[in-house]
MARVO-579641 format. One line per 2 residues: their letters; for each residue y, x, z negated of N, C-alpha, C. Coordinates in Angstrom, 3 decimals. Atoms other than C-alpha are relative to their C-alpha. Layout:
<atoms>
a) Y/X/Z/Y/X/Z/Y/X/Z  ... $
</atoms>
This chain:
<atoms>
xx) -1.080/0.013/0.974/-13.556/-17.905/53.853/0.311/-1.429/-0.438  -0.335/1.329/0.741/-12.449/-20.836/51.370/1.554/-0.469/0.624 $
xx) -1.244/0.906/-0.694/-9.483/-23.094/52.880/0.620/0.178/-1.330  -1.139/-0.814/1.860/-6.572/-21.273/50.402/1.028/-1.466/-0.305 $
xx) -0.435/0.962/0.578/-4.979/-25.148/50.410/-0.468/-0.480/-1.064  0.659/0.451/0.753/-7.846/-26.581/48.763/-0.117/0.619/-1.222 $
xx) 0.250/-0.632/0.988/-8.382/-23.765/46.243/1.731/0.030/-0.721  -0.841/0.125/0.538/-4.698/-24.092/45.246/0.156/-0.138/-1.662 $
xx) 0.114/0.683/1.450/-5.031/-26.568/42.410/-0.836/0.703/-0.851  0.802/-1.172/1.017/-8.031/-24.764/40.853/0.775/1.088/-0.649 $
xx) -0.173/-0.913/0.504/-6.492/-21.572/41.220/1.471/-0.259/-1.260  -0.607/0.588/1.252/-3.728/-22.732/38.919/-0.274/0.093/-0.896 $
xx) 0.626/0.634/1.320/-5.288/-24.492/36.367/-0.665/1.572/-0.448  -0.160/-1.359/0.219/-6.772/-20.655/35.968/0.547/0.514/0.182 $
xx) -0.794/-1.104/0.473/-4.264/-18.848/35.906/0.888/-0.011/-0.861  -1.012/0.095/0.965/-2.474/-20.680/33.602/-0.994/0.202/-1.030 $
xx) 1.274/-0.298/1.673/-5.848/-20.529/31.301/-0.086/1.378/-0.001  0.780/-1.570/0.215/-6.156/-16.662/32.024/0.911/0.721/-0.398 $
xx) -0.892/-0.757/0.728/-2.505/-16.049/30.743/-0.418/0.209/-1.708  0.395/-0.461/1.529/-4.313/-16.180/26.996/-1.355/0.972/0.070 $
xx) 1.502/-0.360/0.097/-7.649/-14.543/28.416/0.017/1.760/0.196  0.055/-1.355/0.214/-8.525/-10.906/28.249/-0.683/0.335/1.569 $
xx) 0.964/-0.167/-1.475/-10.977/-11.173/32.069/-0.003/-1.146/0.909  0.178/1.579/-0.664/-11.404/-13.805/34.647/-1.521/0.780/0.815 $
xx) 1.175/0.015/-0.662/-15.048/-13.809/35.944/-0.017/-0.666/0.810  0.208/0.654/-1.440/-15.483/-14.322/39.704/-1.146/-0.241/0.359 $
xx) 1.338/-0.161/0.072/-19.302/-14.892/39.982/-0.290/-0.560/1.295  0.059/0.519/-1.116/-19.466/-15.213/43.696/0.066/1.838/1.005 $
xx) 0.317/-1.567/-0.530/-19.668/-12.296/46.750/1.227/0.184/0.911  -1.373/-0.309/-0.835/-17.524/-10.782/49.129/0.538/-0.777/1.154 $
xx) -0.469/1.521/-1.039/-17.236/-13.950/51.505/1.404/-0.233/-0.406  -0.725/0.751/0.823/-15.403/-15.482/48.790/0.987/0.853/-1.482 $
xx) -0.651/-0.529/1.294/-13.926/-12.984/45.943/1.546/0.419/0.665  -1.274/-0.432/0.356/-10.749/-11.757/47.884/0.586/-1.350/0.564 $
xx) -0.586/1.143/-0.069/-10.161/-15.641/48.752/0.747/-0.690/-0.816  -0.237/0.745/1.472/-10.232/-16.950/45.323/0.983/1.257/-0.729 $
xx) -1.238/-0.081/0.615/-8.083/-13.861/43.987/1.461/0.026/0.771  -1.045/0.463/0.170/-5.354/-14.539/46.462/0.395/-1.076/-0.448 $
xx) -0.536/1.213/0.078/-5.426/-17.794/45.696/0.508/-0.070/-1.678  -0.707/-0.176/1.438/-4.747/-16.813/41.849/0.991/1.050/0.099 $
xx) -1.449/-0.764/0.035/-2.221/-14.284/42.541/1.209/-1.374/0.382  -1.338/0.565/-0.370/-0.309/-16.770/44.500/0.349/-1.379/-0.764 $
xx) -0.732/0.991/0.933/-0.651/-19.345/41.882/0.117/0.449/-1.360  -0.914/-0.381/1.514/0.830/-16.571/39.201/-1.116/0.726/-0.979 $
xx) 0.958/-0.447/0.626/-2.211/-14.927/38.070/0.523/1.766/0.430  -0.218/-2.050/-0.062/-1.335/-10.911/37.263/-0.849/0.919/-0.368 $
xx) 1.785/-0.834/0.393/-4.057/-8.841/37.542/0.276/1.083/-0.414  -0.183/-0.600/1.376/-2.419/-6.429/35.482/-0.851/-0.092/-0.968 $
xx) -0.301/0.677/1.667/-2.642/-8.399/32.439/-1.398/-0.613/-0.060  1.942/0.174/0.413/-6.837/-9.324/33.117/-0.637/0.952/1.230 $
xx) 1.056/-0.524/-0.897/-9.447/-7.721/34.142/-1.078/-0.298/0.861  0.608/1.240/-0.631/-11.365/-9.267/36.799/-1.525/1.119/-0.097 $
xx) 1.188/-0.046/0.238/-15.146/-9.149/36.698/-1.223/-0.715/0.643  0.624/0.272/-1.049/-17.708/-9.499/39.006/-1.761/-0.271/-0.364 $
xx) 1.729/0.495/0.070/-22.005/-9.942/39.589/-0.269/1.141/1.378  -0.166/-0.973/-0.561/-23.798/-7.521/41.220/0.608/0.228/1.746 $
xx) -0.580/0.221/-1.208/-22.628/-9.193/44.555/1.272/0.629/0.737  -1.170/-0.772/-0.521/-19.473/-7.247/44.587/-0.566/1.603/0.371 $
xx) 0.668/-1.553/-0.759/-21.807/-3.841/45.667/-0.089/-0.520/1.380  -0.105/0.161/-1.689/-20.231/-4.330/49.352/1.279/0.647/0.147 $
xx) -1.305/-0.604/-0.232/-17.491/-2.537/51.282/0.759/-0.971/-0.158  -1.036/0.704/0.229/-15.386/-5.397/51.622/0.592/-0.435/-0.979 $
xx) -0.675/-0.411/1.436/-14.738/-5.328/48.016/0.118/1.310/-0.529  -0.089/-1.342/0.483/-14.752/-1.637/47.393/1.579/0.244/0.633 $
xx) -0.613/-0.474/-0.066/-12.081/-1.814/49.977/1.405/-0.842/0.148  -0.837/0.491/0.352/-9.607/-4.696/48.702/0.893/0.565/-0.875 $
xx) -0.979/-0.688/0.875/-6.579/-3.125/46.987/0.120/-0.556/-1.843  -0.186/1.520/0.924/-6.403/-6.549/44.885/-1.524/0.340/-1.583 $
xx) 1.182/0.299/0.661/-10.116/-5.827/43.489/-0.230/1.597/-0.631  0.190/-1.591/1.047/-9.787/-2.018/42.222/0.316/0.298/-1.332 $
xx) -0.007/0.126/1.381/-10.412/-1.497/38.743/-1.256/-1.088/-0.616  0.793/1.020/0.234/-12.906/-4.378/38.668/-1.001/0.149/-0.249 $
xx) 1.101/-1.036/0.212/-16.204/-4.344/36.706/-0.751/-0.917/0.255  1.019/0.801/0.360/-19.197/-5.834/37.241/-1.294/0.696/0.056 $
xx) 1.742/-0.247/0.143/-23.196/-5.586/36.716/-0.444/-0.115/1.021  1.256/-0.196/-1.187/-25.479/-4.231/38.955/-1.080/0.843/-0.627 $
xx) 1.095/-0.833/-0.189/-28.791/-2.219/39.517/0.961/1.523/0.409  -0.511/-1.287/-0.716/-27.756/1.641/39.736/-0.755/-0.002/1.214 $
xx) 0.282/0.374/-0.962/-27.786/1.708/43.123/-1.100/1.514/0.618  0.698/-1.156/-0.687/-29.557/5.445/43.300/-1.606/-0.756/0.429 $
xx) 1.357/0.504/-0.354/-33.251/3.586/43.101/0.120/-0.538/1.336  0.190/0.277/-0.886/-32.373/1.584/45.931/0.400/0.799/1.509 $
xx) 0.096/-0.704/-1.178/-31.251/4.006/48.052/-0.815/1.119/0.208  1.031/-0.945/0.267/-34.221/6.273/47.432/-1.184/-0.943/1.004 $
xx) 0.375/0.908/-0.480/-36.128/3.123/48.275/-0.064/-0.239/1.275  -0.586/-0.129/-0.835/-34.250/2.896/51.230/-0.144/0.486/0.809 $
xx) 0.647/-1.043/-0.741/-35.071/6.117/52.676/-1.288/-0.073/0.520  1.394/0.126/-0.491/-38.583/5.810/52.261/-0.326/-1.246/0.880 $
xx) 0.113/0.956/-1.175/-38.528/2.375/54.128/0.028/0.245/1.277  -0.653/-0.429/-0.996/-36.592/3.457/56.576/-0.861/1.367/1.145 $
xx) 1.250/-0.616/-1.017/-38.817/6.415/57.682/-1.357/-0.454/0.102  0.899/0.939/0.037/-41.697/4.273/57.407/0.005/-1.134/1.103 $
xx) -0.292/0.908/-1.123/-40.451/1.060/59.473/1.020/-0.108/1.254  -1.165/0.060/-0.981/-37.932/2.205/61.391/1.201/-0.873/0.098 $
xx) -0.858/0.463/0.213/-35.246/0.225/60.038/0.393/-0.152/-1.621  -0.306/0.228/1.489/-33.277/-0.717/56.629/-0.628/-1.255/-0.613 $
xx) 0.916/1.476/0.864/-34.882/-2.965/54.194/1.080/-1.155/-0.436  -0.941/0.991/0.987/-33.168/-6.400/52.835/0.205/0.784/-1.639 $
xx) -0.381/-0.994/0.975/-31.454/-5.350/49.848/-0.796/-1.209/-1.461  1.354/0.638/0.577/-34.177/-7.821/48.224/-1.332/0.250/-0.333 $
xx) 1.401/-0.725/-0.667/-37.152/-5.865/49.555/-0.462/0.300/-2.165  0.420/-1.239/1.183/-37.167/-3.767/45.731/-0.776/-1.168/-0.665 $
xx) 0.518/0.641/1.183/-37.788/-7.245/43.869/-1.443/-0.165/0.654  0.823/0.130/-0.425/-40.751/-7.802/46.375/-1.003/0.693/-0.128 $
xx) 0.555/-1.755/-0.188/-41.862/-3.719/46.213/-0.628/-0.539/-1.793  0.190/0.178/1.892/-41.459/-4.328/41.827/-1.410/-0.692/-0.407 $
xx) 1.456/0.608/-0.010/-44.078/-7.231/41.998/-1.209/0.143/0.414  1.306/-0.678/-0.434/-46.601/-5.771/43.934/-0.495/0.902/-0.883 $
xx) -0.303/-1.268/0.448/-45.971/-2.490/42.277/-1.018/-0.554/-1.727  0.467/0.355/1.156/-46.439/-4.442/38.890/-1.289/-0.325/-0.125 $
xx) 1.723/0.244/0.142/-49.898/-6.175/39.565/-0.583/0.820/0.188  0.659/-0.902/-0.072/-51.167/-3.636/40.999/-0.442/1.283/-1.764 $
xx) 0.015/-0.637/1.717/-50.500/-1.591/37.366/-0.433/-0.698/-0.764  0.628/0.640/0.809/-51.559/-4.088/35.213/-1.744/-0.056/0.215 $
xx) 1.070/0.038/-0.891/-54.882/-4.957/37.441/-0.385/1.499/-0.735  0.430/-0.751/0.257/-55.227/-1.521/36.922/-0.285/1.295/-1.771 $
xx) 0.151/-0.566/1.522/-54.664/-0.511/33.289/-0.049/-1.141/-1.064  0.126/0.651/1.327/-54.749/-3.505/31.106/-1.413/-1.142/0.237 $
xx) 1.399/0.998/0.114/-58.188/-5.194/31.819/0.134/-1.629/0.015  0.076/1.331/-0.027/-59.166/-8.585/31.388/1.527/-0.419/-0.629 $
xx) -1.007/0.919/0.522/-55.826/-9.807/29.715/1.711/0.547/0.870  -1.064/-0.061/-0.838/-53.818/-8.326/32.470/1.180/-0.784/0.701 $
xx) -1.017/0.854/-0.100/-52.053/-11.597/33.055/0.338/-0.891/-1.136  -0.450/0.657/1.253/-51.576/-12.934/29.612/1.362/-0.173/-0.355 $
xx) -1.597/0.439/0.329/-48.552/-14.161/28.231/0.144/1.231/-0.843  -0.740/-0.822/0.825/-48.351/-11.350/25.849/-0.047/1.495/0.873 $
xx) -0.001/-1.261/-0.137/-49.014/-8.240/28.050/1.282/-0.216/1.447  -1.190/0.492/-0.783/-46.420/-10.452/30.963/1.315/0.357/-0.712 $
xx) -1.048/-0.380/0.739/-43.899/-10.438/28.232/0.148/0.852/-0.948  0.107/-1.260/0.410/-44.213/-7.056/26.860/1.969/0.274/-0.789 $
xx) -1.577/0.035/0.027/-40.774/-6.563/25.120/0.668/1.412/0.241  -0.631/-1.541/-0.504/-40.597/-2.642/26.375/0.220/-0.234/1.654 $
xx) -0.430/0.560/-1.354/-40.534/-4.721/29.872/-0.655/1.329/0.790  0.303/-1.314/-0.767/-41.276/-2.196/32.946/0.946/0.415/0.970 $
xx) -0.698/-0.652/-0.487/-39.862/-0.034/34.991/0.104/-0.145/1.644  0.086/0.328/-1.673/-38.950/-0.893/38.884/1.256/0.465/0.925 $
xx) -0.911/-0.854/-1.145/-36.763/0.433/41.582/1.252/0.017/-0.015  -0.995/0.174/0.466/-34.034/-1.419/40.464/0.780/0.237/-1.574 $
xx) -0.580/-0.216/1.801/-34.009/-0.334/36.658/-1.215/-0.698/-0.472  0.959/1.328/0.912/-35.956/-2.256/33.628/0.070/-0.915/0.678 $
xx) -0.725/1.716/0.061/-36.685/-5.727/33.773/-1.367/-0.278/-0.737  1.093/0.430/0.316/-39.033/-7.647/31.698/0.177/-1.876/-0.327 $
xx) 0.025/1.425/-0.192/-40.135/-11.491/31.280/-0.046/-0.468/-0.952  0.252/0.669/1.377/-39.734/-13.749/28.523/-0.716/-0.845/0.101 $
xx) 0.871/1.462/0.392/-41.624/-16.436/27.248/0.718/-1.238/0.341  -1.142/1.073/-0.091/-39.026/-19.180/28.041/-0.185/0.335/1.993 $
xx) -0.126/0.013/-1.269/-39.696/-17.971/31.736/0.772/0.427/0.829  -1.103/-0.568/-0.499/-36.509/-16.329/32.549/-0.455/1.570/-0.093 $
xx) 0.426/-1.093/-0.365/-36.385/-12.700/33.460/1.607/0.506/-0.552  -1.209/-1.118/0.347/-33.944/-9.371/31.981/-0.186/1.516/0.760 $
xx) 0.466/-1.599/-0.248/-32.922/-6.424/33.733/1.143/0.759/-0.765  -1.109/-0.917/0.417/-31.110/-3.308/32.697/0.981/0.289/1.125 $
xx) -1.286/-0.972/-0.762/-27.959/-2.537/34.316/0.758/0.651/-0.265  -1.166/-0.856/0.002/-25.255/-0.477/35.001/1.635/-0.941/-0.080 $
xx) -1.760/0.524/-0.211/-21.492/-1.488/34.714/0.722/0.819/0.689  -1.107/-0.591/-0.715/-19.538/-0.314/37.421/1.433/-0.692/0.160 $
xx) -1.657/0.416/-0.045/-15.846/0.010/38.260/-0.051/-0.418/1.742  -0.227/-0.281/-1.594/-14.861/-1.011/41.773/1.006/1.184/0.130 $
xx) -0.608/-1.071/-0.277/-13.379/1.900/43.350/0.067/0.043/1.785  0.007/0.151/-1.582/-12.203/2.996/47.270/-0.834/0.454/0.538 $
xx) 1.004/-0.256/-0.954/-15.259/4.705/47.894/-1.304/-0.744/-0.531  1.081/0.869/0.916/-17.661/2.329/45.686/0.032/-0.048/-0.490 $
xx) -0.433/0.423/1.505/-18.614/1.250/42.727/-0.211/1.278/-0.999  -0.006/-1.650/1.173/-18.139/4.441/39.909/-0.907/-1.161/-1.415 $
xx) 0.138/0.374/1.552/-20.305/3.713/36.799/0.508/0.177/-0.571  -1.061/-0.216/0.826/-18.470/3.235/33.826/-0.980/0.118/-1.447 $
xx) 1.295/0.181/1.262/-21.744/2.468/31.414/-1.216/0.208/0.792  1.078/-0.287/-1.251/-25.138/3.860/32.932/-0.858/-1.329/-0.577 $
xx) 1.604/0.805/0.604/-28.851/1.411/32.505/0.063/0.475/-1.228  0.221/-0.408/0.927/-29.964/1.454/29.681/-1.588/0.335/0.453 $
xx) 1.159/-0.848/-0.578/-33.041/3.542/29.482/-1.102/-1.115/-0.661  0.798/0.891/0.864/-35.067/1.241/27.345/0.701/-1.526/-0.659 $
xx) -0.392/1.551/0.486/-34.693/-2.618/26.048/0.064/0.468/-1.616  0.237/0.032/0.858/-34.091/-3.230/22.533/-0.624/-0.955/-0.291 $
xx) 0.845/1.491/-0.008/-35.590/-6.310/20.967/0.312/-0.994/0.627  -0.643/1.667/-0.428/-35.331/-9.694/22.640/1.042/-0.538/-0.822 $
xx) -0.924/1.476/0.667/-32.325/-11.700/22.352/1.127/1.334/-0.776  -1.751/-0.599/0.329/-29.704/-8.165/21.885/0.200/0.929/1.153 $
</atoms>
């Protein structure tokens, strides 16, 4: 947990900026999210009046089961793939997978498909950055040319028994860059 002296001043200075703002984005995990919003409640921040907003890091109990953090949305992977995932690990190795394992599973998953259906130009820049992207455990995701990576997610609500979607994946990308 963050030393709630130190975060004082910060939290302030936001909360006096988030009395004109419509959200305050916490982009951090459950270590640290119900630190930083007492520390804006108690320097006058009304979480009424914004909507706080998260990364997919808030898919943990200890934010599902903060009072402070219900209503709260943020982006994730629908979590059904990975717990499908999950299963099959699980009777397989006899234990649960890092909740990392899928991006590891995706890449394999991917060469292996390419290797196997797109021939010699199977690692090209144009069949890499495909703009229908592919499909992996966690949802879409595909690669741009610039080197950065997009996936599809879900928008969930926090809620007391998890996160409730509020917007599902999207099933397909549209063009780069919307």
């Amino acid at each position: 947990p963050l030393d709630p002296n130190r975060m004082l001043g910060p939290a302030r200075l936001v909360a006096q900026a988030a009395r004109s703002a419509d959200a305050v984005f916490i982009p951090e995990g459950p270590e640290v999210v119900p630190s930083v919003v007492q520390a804006l409640t108690t320097a006058g921040l009304d979480l009424r009046q914004v909507q706080l907003l998260g990364t997919g890091l808030w898919e943990d109990a200890r934010i599902f089961n903060d009072p402070r953090l219900q209503g709260g949305l943020y982006a994730a992977p629908d979590s059904n793939g990975f717990r499908n995932f999950s299963a099959r690990y699980r009777t397989r190795y006899g234990q649960d997978p890092v909740r990392t394992a899928t991006l590891a599973y995706d890449a394999v998953a991917l060469l292996a498909a390419l290797v196997k259906t797109q021939g010699p130009q199977r690692f090209s820049e144009q069949v890499l950055t495909s703009a229908s992207g592919f499909a992996g455990i966690d949802g879409l995701f595909r690669f741009r040319p610039d080197g950065t990576n997009e996936r599809g997610l879900a928008v969930l609500r926090v809620g007391p028994t998890g996160g409730q979607i509020v917007s599902p994946p999207p099933r397909a990308f549209g063009p780069p860059g919307t």
